[in-house]
N, C-alpha and C positions, 0 to 999 in steps of 0.2 A: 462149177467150182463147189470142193466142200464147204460148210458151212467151219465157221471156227470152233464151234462148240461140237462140233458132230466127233466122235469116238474113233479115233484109228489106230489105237492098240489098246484090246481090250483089256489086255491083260497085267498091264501097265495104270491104265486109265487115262491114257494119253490122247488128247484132244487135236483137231489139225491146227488151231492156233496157238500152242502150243510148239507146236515142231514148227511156224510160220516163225514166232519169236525167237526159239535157236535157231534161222536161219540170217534172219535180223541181226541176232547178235553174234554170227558168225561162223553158224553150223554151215560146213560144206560139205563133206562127206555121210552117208548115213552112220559112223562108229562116231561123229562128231555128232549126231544129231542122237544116237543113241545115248552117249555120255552124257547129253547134256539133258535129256528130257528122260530118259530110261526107258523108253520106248525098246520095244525088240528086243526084250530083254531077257524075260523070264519063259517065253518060247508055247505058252499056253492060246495065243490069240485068235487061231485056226477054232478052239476049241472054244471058246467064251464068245466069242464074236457070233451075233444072230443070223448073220448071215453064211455064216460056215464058210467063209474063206479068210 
């Protein structure tokens, strides 16, 4: 499992406990979990992400 602190949109700066939390408070769809965290959002993460995916 990821860790909660660990980065899963770089380009956001969105953390996985972060998207754990709008799941908590409700996120069910990813456009809900977008809305809510701004994750996948700005389309850069392929790119800033160190691991290139």
């Amino acid at each position: 499992m990821i860790n909660d602190d660990e980065l899963v949109c770089f380009c956001s700066v969105v953390t996985a406990g972060t998207i754990r939390q709008a799941m908590r408070d409700g996120g069910r769809t990813l456009d809900d979990i977008r809305r809510m965290t701004g994750a996948c959002t700005l389309g850069r993460c392929k790119e800033l992400s160190p691991r290139g995916r």
